[in-house]
N, C-alpha and C positions, 0 to 999 in steps of 0.2 A: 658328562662323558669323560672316561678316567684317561690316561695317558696310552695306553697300551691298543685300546678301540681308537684313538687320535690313529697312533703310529698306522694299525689296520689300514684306516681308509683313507691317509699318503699314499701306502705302501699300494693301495688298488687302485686309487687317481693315477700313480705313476706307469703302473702293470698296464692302466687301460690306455696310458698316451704313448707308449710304448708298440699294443699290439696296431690301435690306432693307423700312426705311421708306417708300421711293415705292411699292414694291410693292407694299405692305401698302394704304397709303391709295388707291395712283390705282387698284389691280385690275391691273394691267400684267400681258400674259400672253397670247401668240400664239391658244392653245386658247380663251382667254373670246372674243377678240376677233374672231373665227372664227365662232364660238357666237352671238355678238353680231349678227353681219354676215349671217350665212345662216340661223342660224334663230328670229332675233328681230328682224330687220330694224332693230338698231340697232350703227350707223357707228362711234359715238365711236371704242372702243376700237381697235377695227383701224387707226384715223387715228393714235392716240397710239403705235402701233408704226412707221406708217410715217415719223413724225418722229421716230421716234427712229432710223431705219434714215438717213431723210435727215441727219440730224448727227451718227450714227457715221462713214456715208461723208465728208461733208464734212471734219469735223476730224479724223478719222483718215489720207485723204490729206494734207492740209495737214503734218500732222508728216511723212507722210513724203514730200511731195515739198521739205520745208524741208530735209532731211536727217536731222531729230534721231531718227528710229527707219524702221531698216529693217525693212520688211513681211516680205520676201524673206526672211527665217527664221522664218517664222511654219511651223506647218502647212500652211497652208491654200494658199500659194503654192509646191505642188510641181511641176516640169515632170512630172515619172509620178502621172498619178492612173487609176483606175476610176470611170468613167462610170456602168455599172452598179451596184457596189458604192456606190456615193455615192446614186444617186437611190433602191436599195433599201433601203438604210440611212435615207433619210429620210421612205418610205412606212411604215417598220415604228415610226420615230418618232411619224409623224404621226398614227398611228394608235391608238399606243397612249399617245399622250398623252390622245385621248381619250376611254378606256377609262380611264383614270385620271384623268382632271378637270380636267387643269393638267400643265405640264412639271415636269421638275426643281427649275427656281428657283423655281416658282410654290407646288409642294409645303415646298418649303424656306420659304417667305414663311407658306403657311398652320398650316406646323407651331410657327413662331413663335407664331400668334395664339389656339394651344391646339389645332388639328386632329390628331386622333389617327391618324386615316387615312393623314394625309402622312406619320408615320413609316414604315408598312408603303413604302407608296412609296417613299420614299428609300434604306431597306435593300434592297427589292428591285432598284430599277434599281443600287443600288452591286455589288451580287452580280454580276447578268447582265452589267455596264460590264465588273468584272474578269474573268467567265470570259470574254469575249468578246477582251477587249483580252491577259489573259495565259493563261487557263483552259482548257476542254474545247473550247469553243469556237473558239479562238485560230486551230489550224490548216487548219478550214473556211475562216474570212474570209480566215487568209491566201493558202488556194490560190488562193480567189475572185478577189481582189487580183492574186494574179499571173497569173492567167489571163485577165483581161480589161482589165487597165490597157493606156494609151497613153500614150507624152511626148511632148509638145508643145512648138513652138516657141514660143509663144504661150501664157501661162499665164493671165493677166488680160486684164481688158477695156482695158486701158491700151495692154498689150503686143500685144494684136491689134487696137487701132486703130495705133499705131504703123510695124505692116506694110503701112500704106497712106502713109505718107508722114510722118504729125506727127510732131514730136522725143517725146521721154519727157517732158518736161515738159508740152507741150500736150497731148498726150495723155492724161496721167494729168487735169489741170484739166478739158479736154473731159469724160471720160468723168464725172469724181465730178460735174460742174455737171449734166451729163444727169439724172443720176441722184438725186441729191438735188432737184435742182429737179421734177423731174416728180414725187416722193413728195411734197414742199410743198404742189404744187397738188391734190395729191389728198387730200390731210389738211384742206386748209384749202376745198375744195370742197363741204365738208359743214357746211352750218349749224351746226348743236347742236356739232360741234366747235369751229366758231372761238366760239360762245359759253361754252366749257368751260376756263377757263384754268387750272385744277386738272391737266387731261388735258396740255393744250399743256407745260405746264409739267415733268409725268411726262416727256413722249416725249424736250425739252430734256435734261433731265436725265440720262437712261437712257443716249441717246446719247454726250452728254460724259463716262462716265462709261466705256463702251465704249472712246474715245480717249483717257482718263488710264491704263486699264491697258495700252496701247501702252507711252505717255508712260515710265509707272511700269514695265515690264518692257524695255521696248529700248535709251530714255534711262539712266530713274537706276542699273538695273541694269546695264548694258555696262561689266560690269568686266573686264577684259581675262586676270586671272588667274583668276575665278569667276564666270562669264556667269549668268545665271539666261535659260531657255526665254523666249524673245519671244513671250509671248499675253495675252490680257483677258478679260474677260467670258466662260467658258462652263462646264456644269453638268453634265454627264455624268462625263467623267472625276476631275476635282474629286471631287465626293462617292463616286464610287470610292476613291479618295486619302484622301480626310475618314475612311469608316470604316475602312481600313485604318490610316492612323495611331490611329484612337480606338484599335483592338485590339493591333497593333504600334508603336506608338510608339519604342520602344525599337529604336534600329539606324535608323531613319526622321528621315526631315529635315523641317520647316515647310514650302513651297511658296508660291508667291499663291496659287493654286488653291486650297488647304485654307483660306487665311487669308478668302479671300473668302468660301468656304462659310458659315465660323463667323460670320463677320459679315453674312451675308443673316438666319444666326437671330437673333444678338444684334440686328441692328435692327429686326426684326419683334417681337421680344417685347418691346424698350421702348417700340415704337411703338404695340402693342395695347396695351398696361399703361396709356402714359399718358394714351390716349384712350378706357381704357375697350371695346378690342376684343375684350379676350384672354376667352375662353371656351372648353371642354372639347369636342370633340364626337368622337363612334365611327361606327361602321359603322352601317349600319341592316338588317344580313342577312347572313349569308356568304355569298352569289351579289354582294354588293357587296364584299366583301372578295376575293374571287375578280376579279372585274374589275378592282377597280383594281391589284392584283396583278399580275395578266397583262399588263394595259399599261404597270406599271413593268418588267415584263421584257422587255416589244418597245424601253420607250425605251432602256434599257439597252444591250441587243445592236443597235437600229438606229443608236443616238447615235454606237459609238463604229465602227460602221460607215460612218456620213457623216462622220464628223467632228468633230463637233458636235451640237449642239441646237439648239432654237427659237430660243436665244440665240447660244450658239457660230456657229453658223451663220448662223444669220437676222440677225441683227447683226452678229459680230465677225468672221465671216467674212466675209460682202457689204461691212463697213467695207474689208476689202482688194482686193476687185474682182476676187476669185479666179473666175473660171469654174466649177472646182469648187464653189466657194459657190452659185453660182447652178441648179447641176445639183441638190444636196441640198434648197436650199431645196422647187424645185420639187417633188421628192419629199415634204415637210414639209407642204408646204399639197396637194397634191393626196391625203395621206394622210389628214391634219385632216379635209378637204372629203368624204374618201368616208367618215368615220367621222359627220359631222353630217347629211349629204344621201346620200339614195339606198338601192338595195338592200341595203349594208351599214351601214347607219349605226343608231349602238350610241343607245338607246333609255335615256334618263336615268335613273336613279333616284335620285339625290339633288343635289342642288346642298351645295355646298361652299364 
């Protein structure tokens, strides 16, 4: 392993003991903040993601219209995607995030602070990630994939204001200003948020931390004999990756992805330790154990079907203005929305 793939997976050890910690204290977590906003009629939380959406996008263009990391080998920026496949991959997310209480990082945050439940979660959606992404699964999505994708001349939101006239660089400033600025004022439109600087603080954080794993996989990594994959922040495939290295280690390589998993836990259990959070807790019934189950296997097969996660997507996708990002999102929060409101919506049993 040469010096520059060392530096890599520090630089994701630290990113994930980092998000770890904020997680842990602010709550950070698309499913609470959802939860928060529709069926407890409190704001904060869904504000504290939208700042953090606002300064993933802002400082993640900024590096790349500086030059220092190209997007354009992300995932997320492919001229062939599925439309379909994307926005149902992000219904079956969103849905079954919460049927399970929390996403993947969130489950990873609370199994730090002693939650015994987030293990089943974890092991499950890593199961379903891999049959989906290599498994039984695999060649369903893939026909899916091929039978409904499209490419486009136009991948992003940059790229298709560009086809009206602005350069690339106007274009990309235009679009990330639109875009973070309207999330600002809608974060900061909420009383109890702007008196929350705990929260403000989180959503600062989450975001910069979104565009250091740019920084840290496109910059420090772009070694030109051992490139390491250009991405940051996402949780699906990762802890995929995570138990398969815990089981095969042997013949398997470190990654960011892995590095950041282990450090979402390493800074939630020193963060519950030192402040006194860390406690044991179980199921409360096998019809609870059964649900949250189920929905670590929709996030699993939906995740790695959009792309992403709440995170992957919701942030570090949207950070690159990928259209695709915005088709999963959608799928993501209208899944969320029909699991908290309406004729389907999954009926609490315990808070976590």
């Amino acid at each position: 392993m040469d010096s520059s793939t060392q530096l890599v997976i520090l630089a994701g050890l630290v990113i994930g003991l980092i998000y770890g910690a904020v997680g842990l204290l602010s709550g950070f977590c698309l499913m609470s903040s959802m939860r928060g906003w529709l069926a407890e009629g409190d704001g904060r939380l869904v504000r504290t993601f939208a700042m953090a959406m606002a300064v993933a996008v802002a400082a993640s263009q900024f590096l790349a219209g500086s030059g220092m990391v190209d997007l354009g080998k992300s995932i997320y920026l492919q001229q062939s995607f599925s439309v379909p496949v994307l926005f149902l991959g992000g219904l079956l997310f969103g849905y079954g995030m919460v049927l399970s209480n929390g996403c993947g990082s969130r489950a990873l945050v609370l199994l730090g602070r002693g939650n015994l439940r987030s293990s089943v979660v974890v092991i499950v959606l890593a199961i379903a990630a891999q049959m989906t992404l290599k498994g039984l699964i695999a060649p369903a999505r893939i026909a899916l994939v091929q039978a409904s994708q499209t490419t486009v001349n136009a991948n992003s939101l940059p790229s298709l204001l560009a086809t009206l006239g602005p350069g690339e660089a106007v274009s990309r400033a235009l679009s990330a200003a639109a875009i973070a600025v309207t999330l600002i004022l809608f974060a900061f439109a909420h009383p109890a948020f702007r008196r929350s600087p705990g929260q403000i603080a989180a959503g600062v954080v989450v975001g910069l931390l979104v565009a250091s794993g740019w920084f840290v996989t496109g910059y420090l990594g772009a070694d030109d004999f051992n490139p390491v994959p250009v991405t940051s922040l996402t949780f699906v495939a990762p802890i995929a990756d995570s138990l398969q290295y815990v089981m095969l280690s042997t013949g398997l390589t470190l990654n960011f992805g892995i590095a950041t998993v282990a450090g979402v836990l390493a800074g939630s259990l020193v963060t519950a330790l030192a402040t006194g959070r860390f406690h044991l807790e179980g199921y409360s019934s096998p019809r609870h154990m059964l649900r949250s189950a189920g929905g670590a296997a929709l996030m699993g097969t939906g995740g790695v079907m959009a792309f992403g996660c709440s995170i992957g997507q919701g942030l570090t996708g949207v950070s690159t203005l990928a259209l695709g990002s915005f088709v999963a999102v959608a799928g993501i929060l209208l899944g969320t929305t029909a699991g908290l409101r309406g004729a389907l919506r999954v009926q609490p049993l315990a808070v976590a």
